[in-house]
RODO-2510 file (C-alpha; in nm, 4 decimals, decimal comma):
residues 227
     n   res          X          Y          Z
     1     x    10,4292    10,2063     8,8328
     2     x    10,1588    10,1280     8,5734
     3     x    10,2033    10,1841     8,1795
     4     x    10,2379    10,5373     8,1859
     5     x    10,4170    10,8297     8,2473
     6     x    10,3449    11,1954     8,3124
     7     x    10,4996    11,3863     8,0406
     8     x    10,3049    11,7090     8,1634
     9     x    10,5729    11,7897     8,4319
    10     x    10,8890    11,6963     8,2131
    11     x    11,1096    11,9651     8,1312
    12     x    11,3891    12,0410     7,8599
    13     x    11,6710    12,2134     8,0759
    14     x    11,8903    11,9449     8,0797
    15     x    11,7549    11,7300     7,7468
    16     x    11,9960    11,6531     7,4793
    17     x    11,7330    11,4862     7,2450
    18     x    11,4365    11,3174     7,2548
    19     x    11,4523    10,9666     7,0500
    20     x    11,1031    10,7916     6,9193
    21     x    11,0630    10,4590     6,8108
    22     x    10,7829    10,2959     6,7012
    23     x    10,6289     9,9692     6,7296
    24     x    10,7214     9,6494     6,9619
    25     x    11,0273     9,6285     7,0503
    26     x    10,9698     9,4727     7,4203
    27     x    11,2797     9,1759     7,3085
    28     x    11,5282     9,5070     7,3837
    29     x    11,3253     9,7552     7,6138
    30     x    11,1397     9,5095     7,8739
    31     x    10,7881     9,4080     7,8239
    32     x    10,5966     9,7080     7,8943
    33     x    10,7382     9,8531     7,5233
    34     x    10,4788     9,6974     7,3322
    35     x    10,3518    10,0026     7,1531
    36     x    10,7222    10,2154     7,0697
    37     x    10,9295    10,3842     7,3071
    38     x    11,0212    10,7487     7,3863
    39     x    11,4121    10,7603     7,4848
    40     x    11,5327    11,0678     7,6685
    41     x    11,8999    11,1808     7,6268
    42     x    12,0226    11,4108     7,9182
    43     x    12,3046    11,6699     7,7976
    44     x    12,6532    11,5918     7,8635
    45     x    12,8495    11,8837     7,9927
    46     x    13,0629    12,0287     7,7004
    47     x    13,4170    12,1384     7,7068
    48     x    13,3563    12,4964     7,6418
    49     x    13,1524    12,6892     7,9826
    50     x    12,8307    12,7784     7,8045
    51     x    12,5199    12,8749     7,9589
    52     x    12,1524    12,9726     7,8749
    53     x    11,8578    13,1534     8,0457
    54     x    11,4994    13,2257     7,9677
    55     x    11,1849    13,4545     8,0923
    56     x    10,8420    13,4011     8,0283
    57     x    10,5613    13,5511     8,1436
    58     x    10,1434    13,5512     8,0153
    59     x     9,8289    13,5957     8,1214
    60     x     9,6245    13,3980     8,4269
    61     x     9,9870    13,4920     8,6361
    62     x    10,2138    13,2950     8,3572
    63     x    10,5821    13,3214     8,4823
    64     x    10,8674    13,1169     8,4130
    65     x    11,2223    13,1633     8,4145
    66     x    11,5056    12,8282     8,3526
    67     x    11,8501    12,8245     8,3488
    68     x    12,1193    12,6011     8,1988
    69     x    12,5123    12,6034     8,2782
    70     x    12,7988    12,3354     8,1379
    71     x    13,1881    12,4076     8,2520
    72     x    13,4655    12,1936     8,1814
    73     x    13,8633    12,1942     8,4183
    74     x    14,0741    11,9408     8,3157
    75     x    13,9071    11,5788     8,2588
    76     x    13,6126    11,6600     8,4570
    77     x    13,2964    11,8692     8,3460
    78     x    12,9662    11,9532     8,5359
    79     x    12,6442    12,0575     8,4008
    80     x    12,2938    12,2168     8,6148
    81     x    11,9699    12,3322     8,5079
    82     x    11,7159    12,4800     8,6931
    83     x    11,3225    12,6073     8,6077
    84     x    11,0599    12,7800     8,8381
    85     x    10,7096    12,7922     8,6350
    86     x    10,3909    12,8980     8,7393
    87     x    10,0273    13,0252     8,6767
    88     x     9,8032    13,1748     8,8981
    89     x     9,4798    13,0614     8,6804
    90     x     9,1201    13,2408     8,6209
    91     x     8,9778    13,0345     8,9523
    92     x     9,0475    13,0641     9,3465
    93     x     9,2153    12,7746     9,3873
    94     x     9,3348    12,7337     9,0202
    95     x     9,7050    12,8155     9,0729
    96     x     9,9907    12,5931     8,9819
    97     x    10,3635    12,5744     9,0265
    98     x    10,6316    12,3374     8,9704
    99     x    11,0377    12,3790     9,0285
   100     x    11,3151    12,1893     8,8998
   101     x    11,6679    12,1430     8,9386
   102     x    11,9267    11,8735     8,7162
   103     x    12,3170    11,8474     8,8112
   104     x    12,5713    11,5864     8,6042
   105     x    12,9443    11,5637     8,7009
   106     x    13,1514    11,3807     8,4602
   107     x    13,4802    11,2553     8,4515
   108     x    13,6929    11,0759     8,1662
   109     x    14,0030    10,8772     8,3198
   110     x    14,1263    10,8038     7,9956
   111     x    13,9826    10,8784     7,6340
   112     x    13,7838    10,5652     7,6321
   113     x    13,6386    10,5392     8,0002
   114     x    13,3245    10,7967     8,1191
   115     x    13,1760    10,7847     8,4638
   116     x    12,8939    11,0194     8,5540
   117     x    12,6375    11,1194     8,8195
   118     x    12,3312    11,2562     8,7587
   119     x    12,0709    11,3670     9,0207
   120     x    11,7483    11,5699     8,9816
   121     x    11,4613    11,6906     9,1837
   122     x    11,1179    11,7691     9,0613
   123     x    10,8752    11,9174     9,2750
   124     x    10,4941    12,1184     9,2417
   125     x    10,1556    12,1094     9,3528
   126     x     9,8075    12,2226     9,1688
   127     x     9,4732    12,3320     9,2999
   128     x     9,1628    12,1452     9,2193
   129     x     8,8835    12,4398     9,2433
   130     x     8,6169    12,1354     9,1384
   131     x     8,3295    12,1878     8,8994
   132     x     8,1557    12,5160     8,8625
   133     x     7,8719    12,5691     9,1107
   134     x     8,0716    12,3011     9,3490
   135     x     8,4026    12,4997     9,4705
   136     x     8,6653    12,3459     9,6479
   137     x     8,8672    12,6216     9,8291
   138     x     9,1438    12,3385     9,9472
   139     x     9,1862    12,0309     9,7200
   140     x     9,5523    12,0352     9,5831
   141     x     9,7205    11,7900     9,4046
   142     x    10,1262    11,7353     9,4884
   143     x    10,4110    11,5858     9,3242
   144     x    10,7412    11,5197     9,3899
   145     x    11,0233    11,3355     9,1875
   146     x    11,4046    11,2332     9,2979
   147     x    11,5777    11,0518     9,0258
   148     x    11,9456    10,9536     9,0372
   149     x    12,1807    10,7637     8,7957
   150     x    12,5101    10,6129     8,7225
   151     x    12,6232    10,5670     8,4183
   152     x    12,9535    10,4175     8,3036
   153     x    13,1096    10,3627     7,9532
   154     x    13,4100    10,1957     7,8618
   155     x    13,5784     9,9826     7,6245
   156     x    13,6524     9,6673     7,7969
   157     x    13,8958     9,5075     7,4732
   158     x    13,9469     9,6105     7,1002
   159     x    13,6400     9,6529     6,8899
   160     x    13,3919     9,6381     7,2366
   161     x    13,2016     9,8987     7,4067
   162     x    13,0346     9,8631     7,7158
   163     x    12,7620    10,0690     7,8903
   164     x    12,6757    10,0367     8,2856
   165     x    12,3361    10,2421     8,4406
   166     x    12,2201    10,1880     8,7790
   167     x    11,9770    10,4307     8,8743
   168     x    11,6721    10,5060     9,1108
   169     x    11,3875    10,6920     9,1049
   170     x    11,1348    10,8018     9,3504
   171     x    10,8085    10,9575     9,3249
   172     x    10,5893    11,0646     9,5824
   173     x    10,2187    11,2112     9,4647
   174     x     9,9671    11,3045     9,7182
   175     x     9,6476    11,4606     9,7396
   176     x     9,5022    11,7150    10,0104
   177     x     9,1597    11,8231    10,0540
   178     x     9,0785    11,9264    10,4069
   179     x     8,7242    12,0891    10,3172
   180     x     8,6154    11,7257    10,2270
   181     x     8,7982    11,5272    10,5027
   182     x     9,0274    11,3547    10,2099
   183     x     9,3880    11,2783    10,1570
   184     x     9,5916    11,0303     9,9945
   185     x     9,9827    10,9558     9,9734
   186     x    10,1815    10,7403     9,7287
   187     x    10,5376    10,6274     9,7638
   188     x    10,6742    10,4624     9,4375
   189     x    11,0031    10,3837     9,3839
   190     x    11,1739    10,2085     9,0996
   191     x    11,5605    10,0349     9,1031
   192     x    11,7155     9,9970     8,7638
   193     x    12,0221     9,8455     8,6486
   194     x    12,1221     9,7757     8,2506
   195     x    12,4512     9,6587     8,0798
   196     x    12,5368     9,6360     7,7550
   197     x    12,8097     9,5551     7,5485
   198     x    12,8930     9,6287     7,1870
   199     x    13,1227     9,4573     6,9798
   200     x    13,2173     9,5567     6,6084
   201     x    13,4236     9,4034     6,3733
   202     x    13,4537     9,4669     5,9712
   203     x    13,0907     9,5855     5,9152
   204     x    12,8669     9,3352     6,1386
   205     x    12,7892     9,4374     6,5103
   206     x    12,7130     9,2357     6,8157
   207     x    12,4972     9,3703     7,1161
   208     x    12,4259     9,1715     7,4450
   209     x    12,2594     9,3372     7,7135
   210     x    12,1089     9,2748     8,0404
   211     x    11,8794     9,4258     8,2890
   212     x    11,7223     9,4573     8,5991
   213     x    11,4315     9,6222     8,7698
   214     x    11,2519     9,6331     9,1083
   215     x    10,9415     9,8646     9,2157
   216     x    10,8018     9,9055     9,5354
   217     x    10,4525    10,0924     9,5342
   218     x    10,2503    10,2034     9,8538
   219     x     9,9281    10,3943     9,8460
   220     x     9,7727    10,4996    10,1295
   221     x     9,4688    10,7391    10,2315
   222     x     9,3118    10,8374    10,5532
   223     x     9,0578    10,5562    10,5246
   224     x     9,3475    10,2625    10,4743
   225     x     9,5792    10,0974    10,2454
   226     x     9,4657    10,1528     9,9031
   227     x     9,7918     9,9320     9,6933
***
């Protein structure tokens, strides 16, 4: 909910590719693209079942393991991803962990109409031991994500292509810290909706688009209402 975004606990499971464009370009992103904009492409579900899985593991307790899976029957097609990470750190209280999990079902009703769902669920927490000489044996920072989306293409006449996304995401960060008598809760969520539509002919091309977007933002801690 302000200009930012926390690439640190974004992962590639379920990432098709990762578009950057740079520059202000607000007049077709919204007016918080006045610098560029990083565009993230989830990965449709392919015809073919296909699957992938990876191991990791370092030192400070590095561990890691993800998994990917697409399957197609017919005219529908599903795709999931999961990933458990984490790292015990040098420190008491150093340890982090994070889990994630990505699903997309996907229909075609005829070869120029797609209808998805997407949903995903992100959730970790981190300790925060505090500076050296000034431990803190139970700070921890959380975070949780729930994102879901709808997204529709279809072509509308000859020569026109539409695209429909309504989607919602909500993220919940909070902060415990019982050895100091601290804790803090935020509940942001953000409503989206965008269409667009396309339209070619010879070699000039047409785009209007619209959108939409609503966030609600509360912030509280255990001495009041902070937003």
């Amino acid at each position: 909910y302000f200009a930012g975004y926390d690439f640190s606990a974004l992962t590639t499971e379920s990432i098709e590719r990762i578009e950057i464009i740079r520059g202000p370009f607000s007049a077709l992103y919204g007016s918080d693209a006045i610098g560029g904009v990083i565009q993230i492409f989830t990965r449709a579900a392919s015809g073919a079942t296909t699957g992938r899985g990876t191991l990791e593991a370092g030192s400070a307790g590095q561990r890691q393991g993800s998994a990917f899976v697409s399957a197609a029957v017919g005219p529908a097609a599903v795709s999931a991803s999961f990933r458990d990470a984490r790292v015990d750190g040098d420190r008491p209280n150093e340890d982090w962990r994070e889990k994630n999990g990505s699903v997309r079902l996907e229909t075609r009703f005829a070869d120029d109409v797609r209808v998805a769902v997407e949903g995903s669920i992100l959730d970790g927490d981190t300790g925060n031991p505090g500076a050296v000489g000034a431990f803190d044996p139970t700070a921890r920072s959380l975070f949780r994500e729930e994102r879901i989306a709808l997204p529709v293409s279809f072509s509308p006449a000859e020569g026109h292509r539409m695209n429909v996304l309504l989607g919602a995401v909500d993220s919940k960060p909070s902060f415990r810290d019982p050895f100091n008598g601290y804790s803090d809760d935020t509940d942001a969520t953000t409503y989206q909706g965008r269409v667009s539509d396309s339209w070619t002919t010879g070699a000039h091309a047409l785009t209007v688009f619209g959108s939409w977007d609503r966030w609600s933002v509360d912030d509280r801690s255990n001495f009041g209402t902070n937003l």
